[in-house]
C-alpha positions in Angstrom: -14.4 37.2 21.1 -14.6 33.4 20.3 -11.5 32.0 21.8 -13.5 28.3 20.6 -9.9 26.1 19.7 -11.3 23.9 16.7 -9.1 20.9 17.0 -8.1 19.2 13.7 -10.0 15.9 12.2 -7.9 13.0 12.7 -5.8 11.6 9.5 -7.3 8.9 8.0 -6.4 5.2 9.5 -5.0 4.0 6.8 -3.9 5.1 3.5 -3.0 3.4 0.4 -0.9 4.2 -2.6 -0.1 3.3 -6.5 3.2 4.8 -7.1 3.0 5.5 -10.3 4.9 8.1 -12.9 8.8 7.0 -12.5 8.9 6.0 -15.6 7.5 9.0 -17.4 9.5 11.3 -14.9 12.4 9.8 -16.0 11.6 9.8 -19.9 10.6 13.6 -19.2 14.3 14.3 -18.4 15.8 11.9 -21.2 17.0 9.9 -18.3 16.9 5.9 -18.2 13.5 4.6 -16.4 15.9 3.3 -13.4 16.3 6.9 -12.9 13.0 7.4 -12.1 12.8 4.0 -9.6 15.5 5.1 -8.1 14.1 8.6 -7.1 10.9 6.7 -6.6 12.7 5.1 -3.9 13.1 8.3 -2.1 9.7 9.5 -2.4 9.1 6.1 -0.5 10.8 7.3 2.4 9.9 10.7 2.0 6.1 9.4 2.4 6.8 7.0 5.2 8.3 9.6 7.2 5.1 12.2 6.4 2.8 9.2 6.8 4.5 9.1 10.4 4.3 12.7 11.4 0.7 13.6 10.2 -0.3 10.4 12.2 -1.6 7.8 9.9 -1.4 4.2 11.5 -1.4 2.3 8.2 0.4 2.8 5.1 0.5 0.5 2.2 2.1 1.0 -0.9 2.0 -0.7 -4.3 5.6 -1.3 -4.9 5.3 -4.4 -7.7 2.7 -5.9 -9.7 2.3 -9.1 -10.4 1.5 -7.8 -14.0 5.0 -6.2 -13.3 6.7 -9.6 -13.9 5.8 -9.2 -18.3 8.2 -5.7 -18.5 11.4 -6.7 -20.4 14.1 -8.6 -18.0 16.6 -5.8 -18.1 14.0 -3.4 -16.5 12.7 -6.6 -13.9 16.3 -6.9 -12.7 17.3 -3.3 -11.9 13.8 -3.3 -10.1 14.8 -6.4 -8.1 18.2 -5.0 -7.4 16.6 -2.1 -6.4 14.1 -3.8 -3.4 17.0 -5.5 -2.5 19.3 -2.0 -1.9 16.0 -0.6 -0.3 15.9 -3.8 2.1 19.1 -3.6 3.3 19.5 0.3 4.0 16.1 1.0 5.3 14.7 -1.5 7.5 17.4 -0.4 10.4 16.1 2.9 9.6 12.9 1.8 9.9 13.6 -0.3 12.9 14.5 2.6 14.7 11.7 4.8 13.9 9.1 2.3 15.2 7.9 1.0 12.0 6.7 -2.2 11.5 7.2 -3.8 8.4 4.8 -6.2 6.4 4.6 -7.5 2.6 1.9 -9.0 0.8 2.0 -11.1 -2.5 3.3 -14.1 -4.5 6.8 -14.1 -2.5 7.7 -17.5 -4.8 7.9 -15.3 -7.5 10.7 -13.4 -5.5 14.4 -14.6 -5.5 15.5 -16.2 -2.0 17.6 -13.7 -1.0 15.1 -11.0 -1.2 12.9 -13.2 0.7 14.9 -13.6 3.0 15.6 -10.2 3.7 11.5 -9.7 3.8 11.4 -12.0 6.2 14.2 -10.8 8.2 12.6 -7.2 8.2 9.5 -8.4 9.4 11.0 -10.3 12.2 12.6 -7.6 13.2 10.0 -4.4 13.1 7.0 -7.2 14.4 6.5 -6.0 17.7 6.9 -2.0 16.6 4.0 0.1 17.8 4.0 2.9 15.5 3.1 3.3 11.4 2.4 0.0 10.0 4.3 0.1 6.5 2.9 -2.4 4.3 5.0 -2.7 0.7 2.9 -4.8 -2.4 5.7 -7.4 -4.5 4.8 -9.0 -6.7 1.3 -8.7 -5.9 -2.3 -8.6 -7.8 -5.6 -8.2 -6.4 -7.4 -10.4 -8.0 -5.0 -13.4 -7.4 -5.4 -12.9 -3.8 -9.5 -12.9 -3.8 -9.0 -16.3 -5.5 -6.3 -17.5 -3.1 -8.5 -16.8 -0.3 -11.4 -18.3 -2.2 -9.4 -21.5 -2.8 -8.3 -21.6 0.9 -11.8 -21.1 2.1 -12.9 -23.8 0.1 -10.2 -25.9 1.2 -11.4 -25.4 4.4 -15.0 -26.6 3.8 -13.9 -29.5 2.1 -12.1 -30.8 5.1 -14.7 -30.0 7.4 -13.1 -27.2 9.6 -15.7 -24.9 8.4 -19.5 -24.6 7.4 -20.3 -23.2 3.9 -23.5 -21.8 5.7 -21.7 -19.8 7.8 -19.3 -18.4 5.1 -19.9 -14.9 4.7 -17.5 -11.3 4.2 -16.3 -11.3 7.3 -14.9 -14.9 6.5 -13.6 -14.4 3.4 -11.7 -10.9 4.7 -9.9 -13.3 7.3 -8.7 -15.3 4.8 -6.8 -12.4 2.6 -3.2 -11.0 2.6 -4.5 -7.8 5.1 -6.8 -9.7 7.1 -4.8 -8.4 10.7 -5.1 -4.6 9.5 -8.0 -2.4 8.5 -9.4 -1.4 5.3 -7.8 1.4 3.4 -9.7 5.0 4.2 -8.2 6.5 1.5 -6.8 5.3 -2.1 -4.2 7.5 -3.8 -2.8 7.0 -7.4 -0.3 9.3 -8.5 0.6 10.4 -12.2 -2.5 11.4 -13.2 -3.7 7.8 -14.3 -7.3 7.3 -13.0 -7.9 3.2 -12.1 -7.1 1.3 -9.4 -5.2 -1.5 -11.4 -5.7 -4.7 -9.6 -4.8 -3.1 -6.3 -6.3 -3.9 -3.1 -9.7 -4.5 -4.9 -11.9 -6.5 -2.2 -10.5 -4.0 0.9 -10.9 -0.5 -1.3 -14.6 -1.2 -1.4 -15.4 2.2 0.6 -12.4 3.8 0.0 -11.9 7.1 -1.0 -10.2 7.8 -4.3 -7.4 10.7 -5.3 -5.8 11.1 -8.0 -2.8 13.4 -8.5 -1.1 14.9 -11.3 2.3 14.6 -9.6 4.6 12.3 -10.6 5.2 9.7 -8.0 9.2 10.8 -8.2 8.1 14.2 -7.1 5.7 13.5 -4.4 6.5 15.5 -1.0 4.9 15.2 1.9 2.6 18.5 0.8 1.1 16.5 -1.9 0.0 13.8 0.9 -1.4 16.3 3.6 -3.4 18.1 0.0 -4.8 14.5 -0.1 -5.6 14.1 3.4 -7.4 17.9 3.2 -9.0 16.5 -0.2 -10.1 13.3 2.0 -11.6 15.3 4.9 -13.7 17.4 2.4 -15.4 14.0 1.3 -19.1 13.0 2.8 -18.3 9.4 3.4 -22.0 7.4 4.3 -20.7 4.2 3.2 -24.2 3.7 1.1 -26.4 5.0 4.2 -28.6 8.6 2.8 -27.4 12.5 3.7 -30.7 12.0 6.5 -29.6 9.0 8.0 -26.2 10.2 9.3 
């Protein structure tokens, strides 16, 4: 008898996620869309937790657009209010469960105090070893390929660096995730199927899943279906089946 132990593949490095569907899980239950943001807050740390346990190292979800900032102001404000509640009862939780902490986008856009708390959060989970938790606000993709481009440019202009030797390499170090890998895999929830100015330069070999479930109702089976659905992929990263 084969006693052979076939040890499991190891989660992907980093995974990223649109959280998308509170709106329509909300409207499905003739409840107001805060309703749905709301829950979508615990599915947040619902996630994180799973993320943690199956062993990711990276997790980055799309919390708020830039493109975000054109829904009506009512909507805007209980969104705001509700990253500010999420700031202020999770990051001790976080804290404590060896979680560090990072946001990426336009923080001007943001109001101080929520800044402030970003800020505060980071300071205090920057020296955590364990899942790296990386929340989008107020963030586009292709704002931060030009931002880079513009500081690179900058750059050149003053002297500090050659245009010959600017290549992908250079222009990665100069983006919002330039101290933390490349996403492995790309999930978008809801059923919608496009990546929507997310993470656009570092999802360039990323794998893509899409999932009918609503981002309200997303439990840690639904991520370790994705992870299974990731390790059935044939990545080559544009290399043919006979040169692996």
């Amino acid at each position: 008898m084969d006693t052979t132990s076939h040890a499991s593949p190891a989660p992907p490095v980093h995974v990223a996620i649109i959280m998308d569907g509170n709106g329509r899980w909300a409207a499905s239950r003739g409840l107001p869309r805060i309703a749905g943001h709301r829950r979508g807050a615990e599915a947040v740390r619902r996630t994180v937790q799973a993320a943690s346990e199956i062993g990711i190292s990276y997790l980055t979800l799309f919390g708020f657009s830039s493109e975000n900032w054109k829904r009506p102001l009512l909507e805007i404000d209980d969104l705001m209010g509700l990253l500010r509640h999420y700031l202020r009862g999770e990051i001790a939780d976080l804290h404590r469960n060896g979680v560090r902490l990072r946001v990426i986008g336009q923080r001007d856009r943001l109001a101080p105090d929520i800044v402030t708390l970003i800020r505060n959060g980071e300071t205090l989970t920057q020296d955590n070893t364990g899942l790296t938790l990386t929340l989008a606000l107020s963030y586009g993709g292709r704002s931060e390929i030009a931002l880079a481009a513009r500081e690179v440019a900058r750059r050149a202009a003053a002297g500090e660096l050659d245009p010959e030797t600017i290549d992908e390499a250079c222009v990665a170090g100069h983006l919002m995730t330039a101290d933390i890998p490349d996403p492995d895999l790309l999930i978008r929830t809801s059923g919608e199927q496009r990546i929507s100015n997310f993470l656009l330069w570092q999802t360039a070999y990323a794998e893509f899943i899409f999932t009918e479930t609503l981002w309200p109702d997303f439990a840690k089976s639904d991520l370790e279906q994705a992870v299974r659905d990731f390790h059935g992929r044939d990545r080559r990263f544009g290399a043919s089946v006979g040169s692996r």
